[in-house]
ZAVEX-880322 format. One line per field, with one value per residue (C-alpha): residue number from 1; residue in one letter; chain; x, y, z. Coordinates in steps of 0.02 Angstrom, whole numbers, plus 50000, padded with zeros to 5 digits. Layout:
# residues N
resi [NUM:...]
resn [A:...]
chain [A:...]
u [X:...]
v [Y:...]
w [Z:...]
***
This chain:
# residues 462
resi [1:2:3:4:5:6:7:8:9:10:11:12:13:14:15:16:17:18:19:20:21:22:23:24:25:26:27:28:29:30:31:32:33:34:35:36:37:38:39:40:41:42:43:44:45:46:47:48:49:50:51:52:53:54:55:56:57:58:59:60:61:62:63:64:65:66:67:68:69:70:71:72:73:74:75:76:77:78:79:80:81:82:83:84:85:86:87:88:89:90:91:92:93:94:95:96:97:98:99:100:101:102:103:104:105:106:107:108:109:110:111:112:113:114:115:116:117:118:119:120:121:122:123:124:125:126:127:128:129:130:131:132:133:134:135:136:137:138:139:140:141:142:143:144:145:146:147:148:149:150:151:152:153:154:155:156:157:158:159:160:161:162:163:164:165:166:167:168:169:170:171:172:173:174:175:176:177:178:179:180:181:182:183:184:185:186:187:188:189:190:191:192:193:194:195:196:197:198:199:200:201:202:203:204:205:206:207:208:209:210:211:212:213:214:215:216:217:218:219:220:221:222:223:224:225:226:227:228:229:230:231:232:233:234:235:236:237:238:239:240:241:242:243:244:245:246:247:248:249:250:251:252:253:254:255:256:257:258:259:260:261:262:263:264:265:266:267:268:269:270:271:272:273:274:275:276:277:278:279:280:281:282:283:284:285:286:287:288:289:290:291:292:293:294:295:296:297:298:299:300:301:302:303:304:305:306:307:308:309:310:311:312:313:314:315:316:317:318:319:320:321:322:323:324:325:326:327:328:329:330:331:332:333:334:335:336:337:338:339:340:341:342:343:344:345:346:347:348:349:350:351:352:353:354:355:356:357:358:359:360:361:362:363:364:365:366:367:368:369:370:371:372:373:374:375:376:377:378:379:380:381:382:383:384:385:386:387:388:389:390:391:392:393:394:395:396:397:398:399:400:401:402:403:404:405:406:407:408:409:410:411:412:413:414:415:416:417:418:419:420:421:422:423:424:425:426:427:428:429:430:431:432:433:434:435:436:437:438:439:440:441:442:443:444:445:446:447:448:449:450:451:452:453:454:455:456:457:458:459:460:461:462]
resn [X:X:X:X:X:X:X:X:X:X:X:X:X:X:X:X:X:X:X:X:X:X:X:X:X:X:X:X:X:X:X:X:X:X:X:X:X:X:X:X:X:X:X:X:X:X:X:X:X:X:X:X:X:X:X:X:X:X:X:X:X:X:X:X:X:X:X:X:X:X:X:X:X:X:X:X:X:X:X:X:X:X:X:X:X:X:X:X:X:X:X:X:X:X:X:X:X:X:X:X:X:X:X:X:X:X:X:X:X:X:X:X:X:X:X:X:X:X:X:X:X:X:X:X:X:X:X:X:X:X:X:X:X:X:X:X:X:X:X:X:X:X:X:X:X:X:X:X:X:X:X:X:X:X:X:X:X:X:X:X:X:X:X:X:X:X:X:X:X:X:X:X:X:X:X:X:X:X:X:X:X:X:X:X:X:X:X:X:X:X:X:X:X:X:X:X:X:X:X:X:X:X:X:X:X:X:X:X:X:X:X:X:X:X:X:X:X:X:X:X:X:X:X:X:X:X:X:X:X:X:X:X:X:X:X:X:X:X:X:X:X:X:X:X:X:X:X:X:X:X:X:X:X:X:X:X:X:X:X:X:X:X:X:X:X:X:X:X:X:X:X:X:X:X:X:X:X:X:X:X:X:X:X:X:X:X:X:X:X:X:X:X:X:X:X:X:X:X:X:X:X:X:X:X:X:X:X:X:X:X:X:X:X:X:X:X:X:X:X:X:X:X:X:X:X:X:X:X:X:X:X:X:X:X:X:X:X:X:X:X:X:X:X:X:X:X:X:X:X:X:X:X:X:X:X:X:X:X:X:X:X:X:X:X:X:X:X:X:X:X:X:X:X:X:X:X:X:X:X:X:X:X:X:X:X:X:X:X:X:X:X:X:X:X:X:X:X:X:X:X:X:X:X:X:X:X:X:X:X:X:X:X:X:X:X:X:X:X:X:X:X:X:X:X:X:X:X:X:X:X:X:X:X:X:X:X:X:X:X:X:X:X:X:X:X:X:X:X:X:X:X:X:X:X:X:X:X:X:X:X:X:X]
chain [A:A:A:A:A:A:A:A:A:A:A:A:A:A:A:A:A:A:A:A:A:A:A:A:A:A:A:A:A:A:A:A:A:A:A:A:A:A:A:A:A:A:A:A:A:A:A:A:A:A:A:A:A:A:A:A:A:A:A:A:A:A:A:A:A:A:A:A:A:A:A:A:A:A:A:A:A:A:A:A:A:A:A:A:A:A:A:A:A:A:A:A:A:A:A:A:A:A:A:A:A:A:A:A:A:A:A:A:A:A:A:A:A:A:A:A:A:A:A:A:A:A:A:A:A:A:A:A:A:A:A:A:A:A:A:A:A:A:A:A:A:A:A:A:A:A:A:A:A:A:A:A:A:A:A:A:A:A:A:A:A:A:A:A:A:A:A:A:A:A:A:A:A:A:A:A:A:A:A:A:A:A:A:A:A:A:A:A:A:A:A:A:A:A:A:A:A:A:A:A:A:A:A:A:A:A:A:A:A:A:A:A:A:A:A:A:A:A:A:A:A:A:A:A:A:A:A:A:A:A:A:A:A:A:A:A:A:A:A:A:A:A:A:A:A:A:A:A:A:A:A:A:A:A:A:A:A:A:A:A:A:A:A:A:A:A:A:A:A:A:A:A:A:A:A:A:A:A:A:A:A:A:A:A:A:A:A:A:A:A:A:A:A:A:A:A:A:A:A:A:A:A:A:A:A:A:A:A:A:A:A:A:A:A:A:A:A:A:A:A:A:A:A:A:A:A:A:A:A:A:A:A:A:A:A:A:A:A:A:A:A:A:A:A:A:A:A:A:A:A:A:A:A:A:A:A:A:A:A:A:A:A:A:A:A:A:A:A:A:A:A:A:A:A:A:A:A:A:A:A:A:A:A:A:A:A:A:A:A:A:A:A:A:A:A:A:A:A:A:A:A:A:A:A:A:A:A:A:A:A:A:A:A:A:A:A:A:A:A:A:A:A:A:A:A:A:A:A:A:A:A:A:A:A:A:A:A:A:A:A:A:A:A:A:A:A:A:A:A:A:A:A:A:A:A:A:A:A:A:A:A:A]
u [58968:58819:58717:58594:58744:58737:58916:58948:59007:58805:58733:58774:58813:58751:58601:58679:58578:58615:58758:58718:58523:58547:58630:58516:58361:58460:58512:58342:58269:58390:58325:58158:58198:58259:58161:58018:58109:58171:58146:58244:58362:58354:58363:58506:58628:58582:58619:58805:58860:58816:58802:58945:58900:58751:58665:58630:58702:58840:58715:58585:58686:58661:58502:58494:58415:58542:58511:58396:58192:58179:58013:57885:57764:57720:57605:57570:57661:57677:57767:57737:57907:57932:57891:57721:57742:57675:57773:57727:57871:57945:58115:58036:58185:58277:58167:58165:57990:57911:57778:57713:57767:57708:57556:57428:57442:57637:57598:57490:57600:57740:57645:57596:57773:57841:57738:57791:57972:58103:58263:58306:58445:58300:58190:58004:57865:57873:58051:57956:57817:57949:58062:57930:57856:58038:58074:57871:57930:58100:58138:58294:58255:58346:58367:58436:58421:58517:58489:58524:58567:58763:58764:58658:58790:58969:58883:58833:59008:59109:59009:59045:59202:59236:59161:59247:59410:59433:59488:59402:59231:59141:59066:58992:59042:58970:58871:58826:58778:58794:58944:59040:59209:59245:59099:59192:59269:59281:59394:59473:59550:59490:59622:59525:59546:59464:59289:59292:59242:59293:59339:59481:59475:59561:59651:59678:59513:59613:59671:59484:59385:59353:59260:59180:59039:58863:58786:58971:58974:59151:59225:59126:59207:59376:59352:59318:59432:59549:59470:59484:59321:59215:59060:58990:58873:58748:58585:58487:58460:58592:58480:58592:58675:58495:58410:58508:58422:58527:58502:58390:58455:58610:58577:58543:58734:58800:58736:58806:58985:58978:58947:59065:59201:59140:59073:58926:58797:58729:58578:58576:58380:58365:58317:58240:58110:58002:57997:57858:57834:57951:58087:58170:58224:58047:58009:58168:58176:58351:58427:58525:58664:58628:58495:58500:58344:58352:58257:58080:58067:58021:57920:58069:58102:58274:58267:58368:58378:58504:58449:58531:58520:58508:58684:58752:58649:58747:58925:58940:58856:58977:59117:59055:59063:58955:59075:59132:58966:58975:59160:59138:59103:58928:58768:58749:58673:58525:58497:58337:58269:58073:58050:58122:58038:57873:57886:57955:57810:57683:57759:57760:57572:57478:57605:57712:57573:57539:57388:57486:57621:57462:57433:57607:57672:57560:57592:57782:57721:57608:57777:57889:57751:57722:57902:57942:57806:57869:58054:57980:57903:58060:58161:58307:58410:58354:58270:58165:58182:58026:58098:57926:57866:58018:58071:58196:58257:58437:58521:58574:58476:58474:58448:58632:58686:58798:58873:59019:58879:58776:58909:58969:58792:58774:58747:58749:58729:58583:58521:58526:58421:58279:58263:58246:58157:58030:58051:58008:57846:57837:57879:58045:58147:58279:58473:58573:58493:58325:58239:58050:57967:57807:57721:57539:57461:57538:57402:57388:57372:57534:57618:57536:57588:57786:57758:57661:57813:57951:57885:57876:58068:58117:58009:58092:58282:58254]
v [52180:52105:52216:52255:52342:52227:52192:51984:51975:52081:51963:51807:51882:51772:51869:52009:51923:52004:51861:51904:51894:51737:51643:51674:51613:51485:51426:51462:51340:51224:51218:51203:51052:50965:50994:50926:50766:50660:50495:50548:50602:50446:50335:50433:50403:50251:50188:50294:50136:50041:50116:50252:50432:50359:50340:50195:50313:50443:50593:50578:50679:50825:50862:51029:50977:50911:50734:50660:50630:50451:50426:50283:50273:50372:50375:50497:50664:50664:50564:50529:50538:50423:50576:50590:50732:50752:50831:50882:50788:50896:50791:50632:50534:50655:50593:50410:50436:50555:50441:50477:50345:50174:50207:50067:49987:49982:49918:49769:49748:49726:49618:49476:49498:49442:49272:49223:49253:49386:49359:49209:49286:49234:49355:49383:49428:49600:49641:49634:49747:49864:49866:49893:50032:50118:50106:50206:50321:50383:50302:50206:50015:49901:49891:49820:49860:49885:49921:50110:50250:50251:50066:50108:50254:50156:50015:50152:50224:50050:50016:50193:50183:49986:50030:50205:50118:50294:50324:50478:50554:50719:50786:50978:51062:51023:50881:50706:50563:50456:50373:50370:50371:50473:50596:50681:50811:50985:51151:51241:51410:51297:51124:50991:50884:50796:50863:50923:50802:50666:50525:50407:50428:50283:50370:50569:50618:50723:50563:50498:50639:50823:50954:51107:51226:51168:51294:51334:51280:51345:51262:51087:51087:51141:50974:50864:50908:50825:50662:50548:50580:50414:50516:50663:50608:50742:50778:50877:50998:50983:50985:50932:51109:51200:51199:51249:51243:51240:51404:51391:51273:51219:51031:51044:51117:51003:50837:50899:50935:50752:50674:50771:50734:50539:50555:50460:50547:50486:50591:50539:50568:50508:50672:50775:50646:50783:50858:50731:50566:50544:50657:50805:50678:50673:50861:50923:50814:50750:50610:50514:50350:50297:50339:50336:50323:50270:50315:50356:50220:50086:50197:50169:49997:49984:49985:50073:50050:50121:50105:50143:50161:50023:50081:50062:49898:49826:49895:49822:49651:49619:49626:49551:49355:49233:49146:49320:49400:49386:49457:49612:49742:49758:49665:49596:49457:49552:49662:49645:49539:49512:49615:49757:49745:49720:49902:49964:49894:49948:50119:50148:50071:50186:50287:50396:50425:50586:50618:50624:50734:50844:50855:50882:51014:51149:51108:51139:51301:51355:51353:51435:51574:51599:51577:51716:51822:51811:51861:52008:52069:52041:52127:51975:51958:51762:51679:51529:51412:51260:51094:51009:50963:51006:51201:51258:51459:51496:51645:51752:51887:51787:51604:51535:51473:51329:51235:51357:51522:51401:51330:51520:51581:51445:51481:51331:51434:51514:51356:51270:51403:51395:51184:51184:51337:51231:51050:51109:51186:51032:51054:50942:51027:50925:50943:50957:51132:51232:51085:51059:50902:50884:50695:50627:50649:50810:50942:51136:51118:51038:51185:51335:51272:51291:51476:51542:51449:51518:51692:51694:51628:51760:51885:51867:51880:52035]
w [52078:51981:51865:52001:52087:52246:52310:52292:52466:52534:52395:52478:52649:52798:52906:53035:53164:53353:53413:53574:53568:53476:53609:53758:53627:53617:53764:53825:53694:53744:53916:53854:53752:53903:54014:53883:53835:53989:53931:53755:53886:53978:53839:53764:53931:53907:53736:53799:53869:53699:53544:53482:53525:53608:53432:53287:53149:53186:53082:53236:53332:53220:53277:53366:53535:53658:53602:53456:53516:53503:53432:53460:53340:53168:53056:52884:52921:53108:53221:53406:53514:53688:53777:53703:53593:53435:53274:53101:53003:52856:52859:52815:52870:52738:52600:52649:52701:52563:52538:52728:52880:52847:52722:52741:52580:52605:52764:52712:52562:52688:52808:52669:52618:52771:52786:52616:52623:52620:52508:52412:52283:52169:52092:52095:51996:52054:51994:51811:51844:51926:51782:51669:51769:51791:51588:51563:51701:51655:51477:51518:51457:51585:51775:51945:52108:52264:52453:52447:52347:52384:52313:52151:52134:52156:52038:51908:51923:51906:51740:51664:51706:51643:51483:51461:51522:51600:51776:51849:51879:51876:52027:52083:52213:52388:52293:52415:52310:52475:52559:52406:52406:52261:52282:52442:52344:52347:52300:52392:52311:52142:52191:52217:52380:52518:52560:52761:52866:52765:52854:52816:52619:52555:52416:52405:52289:52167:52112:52080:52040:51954:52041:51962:52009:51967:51818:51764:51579:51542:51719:51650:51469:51535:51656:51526:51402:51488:51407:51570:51625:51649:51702:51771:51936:51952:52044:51896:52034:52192:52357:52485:52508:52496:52341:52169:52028:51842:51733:51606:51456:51555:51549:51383:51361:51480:51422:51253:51323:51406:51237:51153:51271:51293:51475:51515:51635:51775:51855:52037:52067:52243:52315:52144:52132:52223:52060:51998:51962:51828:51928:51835:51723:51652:51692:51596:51456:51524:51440:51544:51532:51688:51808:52020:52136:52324:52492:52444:52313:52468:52568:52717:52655:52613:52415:52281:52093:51949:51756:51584:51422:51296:51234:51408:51447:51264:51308:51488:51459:51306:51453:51588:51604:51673:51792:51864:51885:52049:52102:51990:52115:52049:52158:52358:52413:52491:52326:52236:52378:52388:52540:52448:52266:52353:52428:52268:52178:52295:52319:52139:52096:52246:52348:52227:52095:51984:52111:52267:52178:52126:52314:52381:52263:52288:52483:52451:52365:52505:52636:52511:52500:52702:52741:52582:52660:52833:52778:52690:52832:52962:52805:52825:52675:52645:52505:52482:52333:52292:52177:52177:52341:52415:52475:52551:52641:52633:52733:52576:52475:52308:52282:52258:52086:52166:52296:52329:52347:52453:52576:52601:52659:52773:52965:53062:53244:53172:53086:53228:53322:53192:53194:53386:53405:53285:53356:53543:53452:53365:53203:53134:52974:52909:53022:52878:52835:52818:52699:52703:52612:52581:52602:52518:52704:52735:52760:52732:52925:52949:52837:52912:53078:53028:52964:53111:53221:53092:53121:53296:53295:53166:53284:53419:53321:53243]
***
């Protein structure tokens, strides 16, 4: 029992939602969705005969319609699927498109790109004004860049850990820093084992990785006391189990306890970028080793990049020779090609400026507000939590404190409801849960639309 008196298990409690009620909306919505998409449908048989699960990527499946929309053309915050309906877009391809779909200058960017060459494992102009504008951003002096997020991760891992000389890492509970081995970790009754779901984990993660809960200080120093702790990977606030944001002063405790204990920490930003231009990183004060950004960085063009600190930048190059630079573990042939550092550059000079961050964060606040208002008034015991231009509504009373408080208010029947109730009224939320981003065309439009459709759907439940 907290000191408000509310029982843990009503405190995080998932929604008493009818069972009953909530499969006939559903299964009505599902006919709707059909019935509404035949050439997704089409296409969808189709690519059975070709592509595995009848999709390019096995998470397309998780959409909640019977089978993914397969768009045709988008542009901004909307998207046009082959059906010829129209969506606002608050996924954003999950944050790979949180500078809008294709923004012109992107576009022509790309375009002039193209006609003067692509990769050459040579670098370009542009890598210099990138790294320059990465060090004024977030303060760490020295960069390279990768293809996604998951690479920038396992490269910023295999240099803490060469210049630690320490065999495991540091993850939170219900964390995802990408397809990284050692990230798919979790507790279970406080052991530490393969995440569910994981698939074929080359090595049982206990033997790889500590897990605590995110804003536990005493869980975090009994972790790395065990001094065998390369680094702790962190997002500064975890968003891919709902939003969790760290208690007040907790980073400041827990970059502390790293340096005490002779962890290096890594602040995985590829998602809390929506927290401004400079990321939380910037916002916070936080003073990272090593620093992660991927997706939005491009504008959709693949592109990732991982920085450090001038400590970092002297330890590893002192133990890295030149004749095996290029069997380390560390690089790719198609890393830091032209194709990508001209989006980054572009995407940095006139996409993801302070302006359009001015613009997108009072959006972000403008659906937490409308969804909070419409939950009032259908008295559900859910929250909604903002990071930026990012919010998010979880199915407990009180925002969660971690991953192991989020995961247990989670409702994936119900979930599921709410995202198709909202594409077939075109409206697309995020699959992996109730996550709204906001982009620099995204209008006040756009986010009014979702909370006149959310309270309909939450209407009709209760």
């Amino acid at each position: 029992m907290d000191a408000s008196g509310v029982q843990d298990s009503e405190k995080f409690s998932m929604t008493t939602a009818d069972r009953k009620k909530l499969h006939a909306l559903r299964e009505r919505e599902e006919q709707r969705f059909v019935a509404e998409h035949p050439r997704s449908a089409e296409l969808y048989q189709r690519a059975q005969g070709s592509l595995l699960g009848g999709v390019p990527m096995n998470w397309m499946k998780k959409w909640a319609g019977a089978f993914p929309v397969f768009v045709a053309h988008a542009s901004g915050a909307h998207f046009t699927d082959v059906d010829g309906r129209e969506y606002v877009d608050l996924c954003l391809g999950d944050t790979g498109a949180m500078t809008g779909h294709s923004p012109k200058v992107v576009a022509d960017a790309m375009a002039r790109r193209v006609r003067e060459g692509l990769t050459f494992m040579l670098p370009t102009e542009d890598a210099v004004w990138i790294g320059e504008e990465l060090r004024r951003r977030f303060g760490l002096p020295y960069w390279q860049f990768t293809l996604t997020a998951t690479d920038a991760n396992r490269f910023a891992i295999r240099i803490a850990r060469e210049i630690t000389q320490r065999a495991k890492i540091l993850v939170f509970h219900y964390c995802y820093h990408g397809t990284v081995d050692e990230t798919f970790a979790s507790l279970n009754d406080g052991v530490v084992g393969p995440r569910r779901g994981n698939i074929g984990p080359p090595v049982d993660p206990a033997e790889t990785t500590r897990v605590v809960e995110f804003n536990d200080l005493n869980a975090l120093e009994e972790a790395l006391r065990h001094n065998d702790v390369a680094c702790v990977l962190a997002e500064p606030a975890m968003t891919n189990v709902g939003i969790i944001l760290p208690d007040e002063d907790y980073w400041v405790a827990a970059q502390q306890l790293a340096k005490r204990y002779g962890s290096l920490f890594i602040a995985d930003e590829t998602h809390s970028i929506c927290a401004g231009p400079g990321g939380c990183t910037r916002l916070w004060n936080l003073q990272p080793d090593l620093f992660v950004l991927g997706k939005a960085i491009g504008s959709g063009i693949p592109a990732a990049t991982y920085g450090c600190t001038e400590e970092v930048a002297q330890r590893i190059s002192a133990r890295i020779e030149l004749e095996d630079c290029d069997v380390g573990g560390i690089g790719g042939t198609l890393s830091g090609n032209a194709m990508s550092l001209a989006a980054m550059r572009v995407t940095l000079e006139q996409v993801l400026t302070p302006a359009a961050f001015e613009h997108m964060i009072p959006l972000a606040a403008r659906f937490a507000d409308g969804v909070a208002a419409k939950i009032r008034a259908a008295k559900l015991p859910w929250n909604v939590t903002q990071l930026g231009c990012r919010a998010e509504y979880t199915f407990c009373l009180q925002a969660p404190r971690n991953g192991g408080e989020s995961a247990a208010a989670a409702d994936f029947e119900l979930e599921r409801f709410l995202h198709l109730y909202a594409l077939n009224r075109g409206v697309l939320l995020t699959p992996f849960h109730n996550m709204a981003l906001m982009c620099p065309a995204t209008s006040a439009e756009d986010v009014d639309l979702h909370t006149r459709v959310f309270a309909k759907a939450v209407g009709e439940l209760v």
